[in-house]
C-alpha positions as CSV (number, residue, x, y, z in Angstrom):
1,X,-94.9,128.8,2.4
2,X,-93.4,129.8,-1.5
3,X,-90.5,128.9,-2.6
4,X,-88.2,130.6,-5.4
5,X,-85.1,129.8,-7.4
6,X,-82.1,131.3,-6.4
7,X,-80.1,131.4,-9.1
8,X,-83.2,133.3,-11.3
9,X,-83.5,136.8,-10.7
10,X,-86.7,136.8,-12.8
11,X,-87.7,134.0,-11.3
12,X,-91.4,133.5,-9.4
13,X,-92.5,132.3,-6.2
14,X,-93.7,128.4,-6.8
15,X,-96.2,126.8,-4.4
16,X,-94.6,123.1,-4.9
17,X,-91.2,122.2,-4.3
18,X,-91.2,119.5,-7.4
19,X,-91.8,122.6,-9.6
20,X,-87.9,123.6,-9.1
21,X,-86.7,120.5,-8.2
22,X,-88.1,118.3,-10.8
23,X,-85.3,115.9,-10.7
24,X,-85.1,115.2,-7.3
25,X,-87.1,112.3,-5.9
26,X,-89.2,114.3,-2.5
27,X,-88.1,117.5,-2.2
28,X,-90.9,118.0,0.2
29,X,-89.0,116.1,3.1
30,X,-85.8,118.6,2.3
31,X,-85.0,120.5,5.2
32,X,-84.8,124.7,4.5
33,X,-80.9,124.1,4.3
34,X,-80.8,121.5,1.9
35,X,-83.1,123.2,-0.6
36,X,-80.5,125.7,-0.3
37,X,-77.7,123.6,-1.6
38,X,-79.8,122.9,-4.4
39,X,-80.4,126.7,-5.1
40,X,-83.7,127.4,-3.7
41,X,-85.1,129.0,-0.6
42,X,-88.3,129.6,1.2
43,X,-90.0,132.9,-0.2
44,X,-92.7,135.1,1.8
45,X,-94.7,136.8,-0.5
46,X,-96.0,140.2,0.8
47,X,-98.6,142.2,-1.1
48,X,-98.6,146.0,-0.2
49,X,-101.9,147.6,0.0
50,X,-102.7,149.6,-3.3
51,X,-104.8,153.1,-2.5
52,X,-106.9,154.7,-4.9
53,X,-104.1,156.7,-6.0
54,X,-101.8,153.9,-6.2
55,X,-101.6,150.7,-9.0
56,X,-98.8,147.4,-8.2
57,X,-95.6,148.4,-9.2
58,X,-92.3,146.3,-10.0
59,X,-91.8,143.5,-7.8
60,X,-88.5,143.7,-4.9
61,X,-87.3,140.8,-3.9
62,X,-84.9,140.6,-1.2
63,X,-82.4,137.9,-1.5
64,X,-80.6,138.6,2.0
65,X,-83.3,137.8,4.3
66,X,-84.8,133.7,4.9
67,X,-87.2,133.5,3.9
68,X,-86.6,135.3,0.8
69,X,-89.1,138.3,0.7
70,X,-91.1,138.7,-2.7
71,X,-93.1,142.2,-2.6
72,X,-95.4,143.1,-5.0
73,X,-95.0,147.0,-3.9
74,X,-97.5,149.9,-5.1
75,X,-96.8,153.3,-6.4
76,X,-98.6,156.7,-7.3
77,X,-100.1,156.6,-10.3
78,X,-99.2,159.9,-12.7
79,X,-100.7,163.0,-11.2
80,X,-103.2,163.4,-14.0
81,X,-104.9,160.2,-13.5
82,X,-104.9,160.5,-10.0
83,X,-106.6,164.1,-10.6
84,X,-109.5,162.3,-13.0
85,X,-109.7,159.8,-10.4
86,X,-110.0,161.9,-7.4
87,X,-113.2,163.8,-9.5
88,X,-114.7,161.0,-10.4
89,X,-114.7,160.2,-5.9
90,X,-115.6,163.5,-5.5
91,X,-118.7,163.3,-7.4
92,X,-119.6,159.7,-6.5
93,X,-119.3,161.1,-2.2
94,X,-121.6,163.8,-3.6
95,X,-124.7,161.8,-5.3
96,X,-124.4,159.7,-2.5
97,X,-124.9,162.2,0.0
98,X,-127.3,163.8,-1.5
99,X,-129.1,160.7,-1.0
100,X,-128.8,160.1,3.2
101,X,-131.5,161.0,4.6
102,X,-132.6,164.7,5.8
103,X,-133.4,165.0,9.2
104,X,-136.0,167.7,9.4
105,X,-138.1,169.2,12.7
106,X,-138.1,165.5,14.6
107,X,-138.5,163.1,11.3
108,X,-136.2,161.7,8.9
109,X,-137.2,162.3,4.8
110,X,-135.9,160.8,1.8
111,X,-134.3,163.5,-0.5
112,X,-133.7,161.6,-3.7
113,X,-134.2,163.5,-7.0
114,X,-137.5,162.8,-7.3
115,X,-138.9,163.8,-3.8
116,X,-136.4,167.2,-4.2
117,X,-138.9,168.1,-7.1
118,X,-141.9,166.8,-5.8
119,X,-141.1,169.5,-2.2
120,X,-140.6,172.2,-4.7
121,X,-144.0,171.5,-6.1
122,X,-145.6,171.0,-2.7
123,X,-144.0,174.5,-1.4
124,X,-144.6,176.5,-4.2
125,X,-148.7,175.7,-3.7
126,X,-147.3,176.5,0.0
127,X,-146.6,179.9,-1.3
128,X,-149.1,180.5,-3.6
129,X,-151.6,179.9,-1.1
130,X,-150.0,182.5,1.3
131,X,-149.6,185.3,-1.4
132,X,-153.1,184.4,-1.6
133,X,-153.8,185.2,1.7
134,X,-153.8,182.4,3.5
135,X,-152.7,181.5,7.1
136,X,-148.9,180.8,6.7
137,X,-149.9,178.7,10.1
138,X,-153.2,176.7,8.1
139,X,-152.4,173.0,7.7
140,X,-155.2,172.9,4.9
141,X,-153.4,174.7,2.2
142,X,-154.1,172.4,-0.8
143,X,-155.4,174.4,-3.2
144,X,-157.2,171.4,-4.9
145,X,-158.2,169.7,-1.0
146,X,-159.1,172.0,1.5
147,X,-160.4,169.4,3.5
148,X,-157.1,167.8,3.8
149,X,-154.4,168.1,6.6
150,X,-151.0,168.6,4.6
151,X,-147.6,167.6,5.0
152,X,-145.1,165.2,4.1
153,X,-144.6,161.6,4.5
154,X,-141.3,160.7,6.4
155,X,-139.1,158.0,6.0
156,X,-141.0,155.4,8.4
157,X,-144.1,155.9,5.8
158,X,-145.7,158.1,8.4
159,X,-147.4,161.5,7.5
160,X,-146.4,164.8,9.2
161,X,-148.3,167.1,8.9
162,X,-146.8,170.7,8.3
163,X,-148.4,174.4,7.8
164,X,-148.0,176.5,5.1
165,X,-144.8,178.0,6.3
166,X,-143.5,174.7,7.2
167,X,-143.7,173.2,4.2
168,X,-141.5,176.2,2.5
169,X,-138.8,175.8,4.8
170,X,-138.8,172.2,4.5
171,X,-137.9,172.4,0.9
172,X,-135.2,175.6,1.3
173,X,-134.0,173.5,3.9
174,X,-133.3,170.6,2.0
175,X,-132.4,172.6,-1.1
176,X,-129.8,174.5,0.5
177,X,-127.9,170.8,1.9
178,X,-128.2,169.7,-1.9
179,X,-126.8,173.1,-3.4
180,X,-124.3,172.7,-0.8
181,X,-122.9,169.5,-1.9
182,X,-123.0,170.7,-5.0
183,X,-120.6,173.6,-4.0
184,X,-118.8,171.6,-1.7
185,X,-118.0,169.0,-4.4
186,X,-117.3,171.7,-6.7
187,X,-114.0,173.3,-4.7
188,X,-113.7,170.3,-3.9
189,X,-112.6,169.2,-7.7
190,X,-111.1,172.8,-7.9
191,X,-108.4,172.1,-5.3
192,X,-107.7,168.9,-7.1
193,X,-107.0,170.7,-10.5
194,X,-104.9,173.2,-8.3
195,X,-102.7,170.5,-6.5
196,X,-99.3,170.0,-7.6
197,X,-98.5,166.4,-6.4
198,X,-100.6,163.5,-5.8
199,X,-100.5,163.7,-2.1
200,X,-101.9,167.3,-2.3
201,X,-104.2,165.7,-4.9
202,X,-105.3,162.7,-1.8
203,X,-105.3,165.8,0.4
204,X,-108.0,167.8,-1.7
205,X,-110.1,165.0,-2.5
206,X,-111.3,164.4,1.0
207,X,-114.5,165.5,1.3
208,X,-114.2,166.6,5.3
């Protein structure tokens, strides 16, 4: 339990008694009443959650009620932070879905920025060997190992093997969910410019 000074508007919640009662010998064994004659009261101190969208705003304190209630309340913050804010979610939800895994034909694959190039690399050999003339079906499309089944390796570090084909709609596959996000996140931020109040701004920056 707090306590606060009554006859301080300004005043603070105080953990110790003494601290408002220096002159008195043990406040501590003063029941709520005679604190009260002395001009101070028991104080709750309630701390309202602050959103993204919100910082602490100016302290109400309600005098009426015992204990005295001491809220630290939150408010919007202007709309333009909220708007820089909300972008700067936007794109954070985006890089890190880009990065869940990809759940392709019975396995699971990273997709991080790296591997994304690395599939384009792997696919266009895919294709070149096709235009070629190769088997769009062959696993052994490795234009420098013909001997070698191809594939990729999946998130348990196991290899699977894919044809030709496979391997080009592997990568379209995974590079249509990453332009996606990329679009997604994009009218995303759009709507966000567009609202015109910071719950319409919340509203907009929810990526589902």
């Amino acid at each position: 339990m707090m306590y606060i000074d009554l006859n301080d508007p300004d005043a603070r919640p105080q953990a110790k008694r003494k601290s408002l009662l220096p002159d008195v010998s043990d406040p501590e064994k003063m029941t709520p009443a005679e604190l009260e004659t002395q001009g101070v009261a028991e104080c709750e101190v309630i701390h309202e959650s602050v959103d993204w969208w919100q910082m602490q705003g100016p302290v109400d304190r309600d005098d009426t009620v015992r204990p005295v209630r001491y809220t630290y309340t939150a408010v919007d913050r202007p709309i333009d932070d909220v708007r820089d804010i909300a972008k700067r979610r936007i794109d954070g939800i985006r890089d890190e879905k880009q990065l869940e895994p990809f759940y392709w034909n019975g396995a699971l694959f990273q997709t991080r920025q790296l591997d994304r190039e690395n599939m384009q690399g792997e696919a266009l050999s895919a294709f070149m060997f096709i235009s070629n003339g190769g088997d769009p079906q062959s696993y052994y499309w490795d234009a420098d190992d013909h001997e070698q089944m191809q594939g990729w390796i999946s998130i348990g570090n196991n290899p699977i093997p894919m044809t030709a084909q496979q391997m080009i709609d592997f990568a379209l596959a995974v590079k249509a969910r990453h332009k996606s996000l990329i679009f997604k996140a994009r009218q995303r931020k759009d709507s966000v410019t567009q609202a015109q109040s910071v719950a319409q701004v919340v509203d907009a920056a929810g990526w589902e």
